[in-house]
C-alpha positions in Angstrom: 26.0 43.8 31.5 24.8 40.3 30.6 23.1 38.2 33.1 22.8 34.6 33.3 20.1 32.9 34.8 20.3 30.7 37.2 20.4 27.1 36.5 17.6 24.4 37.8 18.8 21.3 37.2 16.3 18.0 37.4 16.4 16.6 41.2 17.7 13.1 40.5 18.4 10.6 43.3 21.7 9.7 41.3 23.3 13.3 40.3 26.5 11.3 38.4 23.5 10.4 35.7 22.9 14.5 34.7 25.3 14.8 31.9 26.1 17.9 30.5 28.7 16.6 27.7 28.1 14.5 25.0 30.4 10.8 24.7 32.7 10.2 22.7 34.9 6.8 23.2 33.8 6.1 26.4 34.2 9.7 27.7 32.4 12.8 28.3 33.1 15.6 26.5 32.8 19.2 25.3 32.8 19.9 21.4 35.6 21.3 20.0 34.2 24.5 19.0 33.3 25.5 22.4 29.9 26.1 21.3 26.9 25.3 23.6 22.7 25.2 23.8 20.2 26.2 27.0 18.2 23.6 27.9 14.6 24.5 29.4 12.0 23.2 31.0 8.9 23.4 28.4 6.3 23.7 32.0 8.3 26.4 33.5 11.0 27.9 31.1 13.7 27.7 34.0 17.1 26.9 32.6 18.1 23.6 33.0 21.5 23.3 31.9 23.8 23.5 28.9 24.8 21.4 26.5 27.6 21.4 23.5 26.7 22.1 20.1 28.9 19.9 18.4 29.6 20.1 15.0 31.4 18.0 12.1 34.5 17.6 13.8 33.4 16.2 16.9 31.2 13.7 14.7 34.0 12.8 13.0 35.8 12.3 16.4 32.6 9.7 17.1 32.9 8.1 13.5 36.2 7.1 14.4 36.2 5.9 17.8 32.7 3.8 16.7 34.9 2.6 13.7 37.9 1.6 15.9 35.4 -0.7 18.6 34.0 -2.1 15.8 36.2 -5.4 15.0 36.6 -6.4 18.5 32.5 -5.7 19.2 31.4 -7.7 16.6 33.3 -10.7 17.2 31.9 -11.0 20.9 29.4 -13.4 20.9 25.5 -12.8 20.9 25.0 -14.8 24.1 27.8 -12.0 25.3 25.7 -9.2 24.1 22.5 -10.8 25.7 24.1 -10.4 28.7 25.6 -7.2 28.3 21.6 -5.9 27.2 20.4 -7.0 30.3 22.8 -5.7 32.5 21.8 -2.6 31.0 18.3 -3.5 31.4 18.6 -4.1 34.5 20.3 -0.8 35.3 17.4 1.1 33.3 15.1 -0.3 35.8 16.8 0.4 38.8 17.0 4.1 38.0 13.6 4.6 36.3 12.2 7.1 38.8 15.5 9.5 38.0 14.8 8.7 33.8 11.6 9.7 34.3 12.3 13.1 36.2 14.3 13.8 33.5 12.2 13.0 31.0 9.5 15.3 32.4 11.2 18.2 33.0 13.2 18.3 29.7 10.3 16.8 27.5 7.1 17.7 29.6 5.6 14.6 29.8 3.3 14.3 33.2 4.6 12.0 36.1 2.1 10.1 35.3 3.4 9.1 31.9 6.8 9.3 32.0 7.2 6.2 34.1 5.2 4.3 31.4 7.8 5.5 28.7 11.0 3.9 30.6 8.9 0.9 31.2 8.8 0.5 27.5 12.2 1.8 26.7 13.7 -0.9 29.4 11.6 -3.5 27.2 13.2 -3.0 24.2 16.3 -4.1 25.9 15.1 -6.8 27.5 13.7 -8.3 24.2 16.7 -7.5 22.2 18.9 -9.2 24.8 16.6 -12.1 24.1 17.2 -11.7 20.1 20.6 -11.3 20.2 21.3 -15.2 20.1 18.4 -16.2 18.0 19.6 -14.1 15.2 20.4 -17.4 13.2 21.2 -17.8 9.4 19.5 -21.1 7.6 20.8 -24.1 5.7 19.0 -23.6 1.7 18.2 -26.7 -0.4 20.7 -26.5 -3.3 19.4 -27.1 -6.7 22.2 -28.7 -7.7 23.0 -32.0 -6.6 26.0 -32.3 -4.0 26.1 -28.9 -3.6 25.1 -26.9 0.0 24.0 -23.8 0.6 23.8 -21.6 3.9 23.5 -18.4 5.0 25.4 -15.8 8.2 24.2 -13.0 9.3 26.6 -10.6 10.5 26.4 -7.0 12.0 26.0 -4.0 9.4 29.0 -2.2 10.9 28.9 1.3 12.4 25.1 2.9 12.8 24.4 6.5 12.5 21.0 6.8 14.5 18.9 10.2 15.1 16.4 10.1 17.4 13.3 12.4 18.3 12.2 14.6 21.4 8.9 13.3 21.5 10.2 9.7 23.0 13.6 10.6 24.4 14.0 7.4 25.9 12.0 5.0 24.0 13.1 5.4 20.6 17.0 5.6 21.7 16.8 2.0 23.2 14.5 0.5 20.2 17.7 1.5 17.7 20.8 1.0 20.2 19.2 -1.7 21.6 19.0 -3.3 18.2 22.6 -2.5 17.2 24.5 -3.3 19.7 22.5 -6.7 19.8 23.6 -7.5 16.2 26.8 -6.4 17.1 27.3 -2.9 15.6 28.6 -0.1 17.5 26.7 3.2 16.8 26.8 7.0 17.2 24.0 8.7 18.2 22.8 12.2 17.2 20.4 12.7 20.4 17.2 15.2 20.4 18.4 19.1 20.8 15.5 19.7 23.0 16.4 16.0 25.1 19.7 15.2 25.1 19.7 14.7 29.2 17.5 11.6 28.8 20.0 10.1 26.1 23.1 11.0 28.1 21.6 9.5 31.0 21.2 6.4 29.1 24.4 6.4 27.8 26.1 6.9 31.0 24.1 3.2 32.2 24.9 1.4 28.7 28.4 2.4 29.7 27.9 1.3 33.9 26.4 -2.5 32.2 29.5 -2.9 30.0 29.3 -1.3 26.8 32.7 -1.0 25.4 34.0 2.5 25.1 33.2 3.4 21.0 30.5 1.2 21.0 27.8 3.5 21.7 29.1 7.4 21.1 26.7 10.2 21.4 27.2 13.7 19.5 24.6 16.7 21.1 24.0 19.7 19.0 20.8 22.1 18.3 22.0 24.6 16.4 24.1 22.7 14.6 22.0 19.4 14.2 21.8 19.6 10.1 25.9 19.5 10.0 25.4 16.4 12.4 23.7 14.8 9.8 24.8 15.8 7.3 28.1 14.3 8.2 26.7 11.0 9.0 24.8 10.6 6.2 27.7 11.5 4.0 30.0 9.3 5.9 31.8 6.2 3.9 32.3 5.2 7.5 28.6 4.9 8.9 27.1 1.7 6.8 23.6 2.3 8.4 21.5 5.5 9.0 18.4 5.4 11.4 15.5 8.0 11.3 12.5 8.6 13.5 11.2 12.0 12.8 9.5 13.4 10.3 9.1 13.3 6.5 10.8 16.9 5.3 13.6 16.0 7.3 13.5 11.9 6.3 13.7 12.9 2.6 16.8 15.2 3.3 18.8 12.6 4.8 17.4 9.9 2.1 18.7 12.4 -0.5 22.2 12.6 1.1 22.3 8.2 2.3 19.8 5.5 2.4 18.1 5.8 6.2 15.3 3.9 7.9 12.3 6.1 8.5 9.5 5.6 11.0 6.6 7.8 12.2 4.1 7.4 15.2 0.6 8.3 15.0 -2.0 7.9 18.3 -4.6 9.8 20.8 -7.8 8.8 22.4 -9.4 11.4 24.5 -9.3 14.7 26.5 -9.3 15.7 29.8 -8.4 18.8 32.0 -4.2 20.3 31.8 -2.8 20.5 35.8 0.8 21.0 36.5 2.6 18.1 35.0 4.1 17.6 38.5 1.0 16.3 39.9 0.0 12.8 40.6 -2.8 11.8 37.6 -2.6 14.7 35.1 -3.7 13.5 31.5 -1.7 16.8 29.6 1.5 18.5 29.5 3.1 21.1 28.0 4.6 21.4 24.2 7.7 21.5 23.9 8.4 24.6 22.9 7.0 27.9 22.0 7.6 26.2 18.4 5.4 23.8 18.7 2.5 26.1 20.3 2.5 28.7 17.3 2.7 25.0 15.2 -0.6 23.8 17.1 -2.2 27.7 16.8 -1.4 27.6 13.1 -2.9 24.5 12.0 -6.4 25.3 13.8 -6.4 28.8 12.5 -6.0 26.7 8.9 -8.6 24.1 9.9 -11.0 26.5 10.8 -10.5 28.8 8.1 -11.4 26.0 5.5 -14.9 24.9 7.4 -13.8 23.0 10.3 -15.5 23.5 14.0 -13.8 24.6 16.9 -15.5 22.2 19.5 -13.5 22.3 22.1 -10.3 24.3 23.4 -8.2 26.3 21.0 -6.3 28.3 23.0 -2.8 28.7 24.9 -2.8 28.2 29.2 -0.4 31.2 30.3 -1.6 30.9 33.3 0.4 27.4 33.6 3.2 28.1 31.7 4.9 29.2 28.7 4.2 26.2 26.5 0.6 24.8 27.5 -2.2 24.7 25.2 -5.8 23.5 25.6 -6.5 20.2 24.5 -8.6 20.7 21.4 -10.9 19.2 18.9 -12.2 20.5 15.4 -15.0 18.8 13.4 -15.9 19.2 9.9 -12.1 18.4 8.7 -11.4 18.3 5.0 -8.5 16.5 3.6 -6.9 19.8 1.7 -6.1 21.1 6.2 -2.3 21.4 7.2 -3.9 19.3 10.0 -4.9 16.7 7.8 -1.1 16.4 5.7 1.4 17.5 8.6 1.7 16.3 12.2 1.0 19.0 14.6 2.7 17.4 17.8 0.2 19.3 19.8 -3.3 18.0 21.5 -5.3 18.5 18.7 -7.7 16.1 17.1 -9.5 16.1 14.2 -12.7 14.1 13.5 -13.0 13.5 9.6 -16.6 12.1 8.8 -17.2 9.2 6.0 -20.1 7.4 4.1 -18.7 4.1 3.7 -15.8 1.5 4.1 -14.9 1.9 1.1 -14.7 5.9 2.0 -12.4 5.7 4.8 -10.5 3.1 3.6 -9.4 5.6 0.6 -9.1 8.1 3.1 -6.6 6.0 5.5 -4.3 5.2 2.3 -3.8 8.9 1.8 0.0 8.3 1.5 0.2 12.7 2.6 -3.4 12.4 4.9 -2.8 10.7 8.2 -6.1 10.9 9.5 -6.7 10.4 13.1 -5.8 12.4 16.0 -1.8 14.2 15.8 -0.2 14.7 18.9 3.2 15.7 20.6 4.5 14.9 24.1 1.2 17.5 25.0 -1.3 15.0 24.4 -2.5 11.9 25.9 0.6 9.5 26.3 -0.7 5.9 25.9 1.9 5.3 23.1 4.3 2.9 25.8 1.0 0.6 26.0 -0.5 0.6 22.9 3.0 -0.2 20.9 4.6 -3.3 21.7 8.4 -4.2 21.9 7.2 -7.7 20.1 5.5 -5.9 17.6 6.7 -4.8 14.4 7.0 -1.0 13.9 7.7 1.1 10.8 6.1 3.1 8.2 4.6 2.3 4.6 4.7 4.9 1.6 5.7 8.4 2.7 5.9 7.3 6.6 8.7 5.5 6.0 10.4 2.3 5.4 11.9 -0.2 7.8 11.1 -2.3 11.1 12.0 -1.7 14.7 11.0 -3.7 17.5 9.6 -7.1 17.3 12.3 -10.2 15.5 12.4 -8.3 12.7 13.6 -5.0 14.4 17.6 -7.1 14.8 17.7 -7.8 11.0 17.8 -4.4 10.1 21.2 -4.0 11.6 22.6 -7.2 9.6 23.5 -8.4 6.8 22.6 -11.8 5.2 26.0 -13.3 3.6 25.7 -16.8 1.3 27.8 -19.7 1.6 28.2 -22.3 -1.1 30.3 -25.4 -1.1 30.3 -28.8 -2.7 
């Protein structure tokens, strides 16, 4: 006999924003296949729901409705869009403490720090609504005479846009907030382990006014490769977004061209209490994954002459997926920990002789040094980014800009006009 456990769903003030179905044209849905994935709660391991594993055919199904909302979306005006954004800004605001429960409970983040990232996820779409009608082409000096030159910008079309766990909500409205600004309607593959926070979303996008097809989203875990693999592949989808990491960015580069951006922050440690409390510093990872990930790379750091100073070692005692904040000394740029983000709380302190020395060190295309962390670290990334400031990636981070005036542009195209 097969038991199944009992289901603890997030305690939202709103219930109608836990979805269990991805959206496809305006409506939420199962995939075709039937198939779904457990959701759990990284701090506890208690189920929290299921979602479908959708596969190529129900991306398809999203291709197509995104394709038919396209002509009429992009011929709305940008003031229209501006106003559409911040209705949906508004709404984001209105039901932050319900984003943020869910935030913690499927991502882990601490109450404290949740909050902070639908702040800066709401910001986003305040300052794209703000963008939308200053995206302006420009009048060129000809270098002929009686001739004039001038430029349009116009939407890309439909936007193919994979997002990561680590910033479920942030990193959804810095791309659809963008799109949709410029006009293009998009499909978005959301995070296996957080697609609550990105259906939750969607289901207020859809409350401010976003047109059904205009903003689809396709959930899957098992099946996430075949997601992207279809969008990427897709004559449809003119535009593919990435925020995750490199092995993955190169395997979608290798199928489409794609934007790719990376974050990289920390600053200190403190204690690991029940994320549920009021001023914890530290959750949990995000999965067992991600713990044996954290484990590995010290047992690597150490092994090639680093210092365990501090930590080192899993917290049963508070859960499945807590680990002690932790910091190694000594590092040397051959560690795992110096060429591959751990997404765990642990730093590493490389020592230098010069400027000239860390400056060589810091233009290590493979060695990000610094301190790597997941959602278990210290989460001061909602402060120390900036929705005005241009984000993106240089050599094997990643190309493209989000955020900031630039982040709209990526999303449109520059069309000449010449007459005379």
């Amino acid at each position: 006999m097969t038991l199944t456990p009992a289901i603890s769903p997030p305690p939202l003030k709103d219930k109608t924003l836990l979805k269990n179905q991805g959206c496809i044209d305006g409506e939420w849905t199962d995939g075709k296949s039937g198939e779904t994935f457990q959701l759990h709660d990284p701090a506890s391991g208690d189920l929290l729901g299921t979602m479908p594993d959708m596969d190529e055919e129900d991306t398809q199904r999203a291709i197509g409705a995104a394709a038919a909302a396209l002509p009429l979306f992009r011929r709305t005006t940008a003031r229209e869009r501006a106003r559409l954004l911040r209705r949906w800004y508004d709404l984001v605001v209105a039901n932050a403490s319900d984003l943020a429960t869910l935030i913690t409970y499927e991502n882990g983040k601490t109450l404290t720090e949740a909050p902070n990232e639908v702040e800066y996820a709401a910001d986003f779409l305040e300052w794209f609504s703000e963008e939308a009608p200053r995206a302006y082409g420009e009048t060129i000096s000809a270098s002929v005479a009686g001739r004039r030159v001038y430029t349009l910008k116009e939407s890309v079309g439909v936007c193919g846009l994979i997002t990561p766990w680590n910033w479920p909500a942030g990193m959804i409205t810095r791309k659809v907030g963008a799109a949709l600004a410029a006009g293009c309607t998009v499909v978005l593959k959301s995070p296996g382990e957080t697609p609550l926070t990105a259906a939750a979303l969607a289901e207020l996008a859809h409350r401010a006014g976003v047109p059904a097809g205009a903003f689809d989203v396709v959930t899957a875990l098992s099946n996430t490769p075949r997601v992207g693999l279809t969008l990427t592949t897709s004559p449809t989808v003119k535009k593919i977004s990435f925020t995750g990491s490199t092995r993955v960015g190169k395997i979608l580069m290798s199928q489409s061209a794609s934007t790719l951006q990376k974050t990289l922050l920390r600053t200190r440690f403190e204690s690991v209490p029940d994320t549920n409390e009021a001023s914890p510093t530290h959750g949990p990872l995000i999965h067992g994954r991600a713990v044996t990930k954290a484990e590995g790379h010290i047992e690597d750091a150490t092994g090639k002459g680093a210092t365990l100073l501090v930590g080192g070692k899993r917290l049963p005692e508070l859960g499945p997926n807590f680990f002690e904040p932790t910091v190694l000394s000594g590092m040397t740029s051959g560690t795992l920990l110096a060429r591959e983000e751990t997404f765990g709380p642990v730093a590493g302190l490389f020592s230098f002789g010069s400027e000239s020395e860390v400056i060589e060190l810091a233009n290590d295309s493979d060695g990000r040094r610094g301190t790597r962390r997941g959602h278990g670290g210290r989460q001061h990334g909602s402060r120390v980014s900036d929705v005005a400031m241009p984000f993106g990636g240089v050599k094997q981070s990643g190309f493209g800009r989000e955020g900031s005036r630039y982040g709209i542009d990526e999303y449109m195209v520059v069309k000449s006009v010449t007459y005379g």
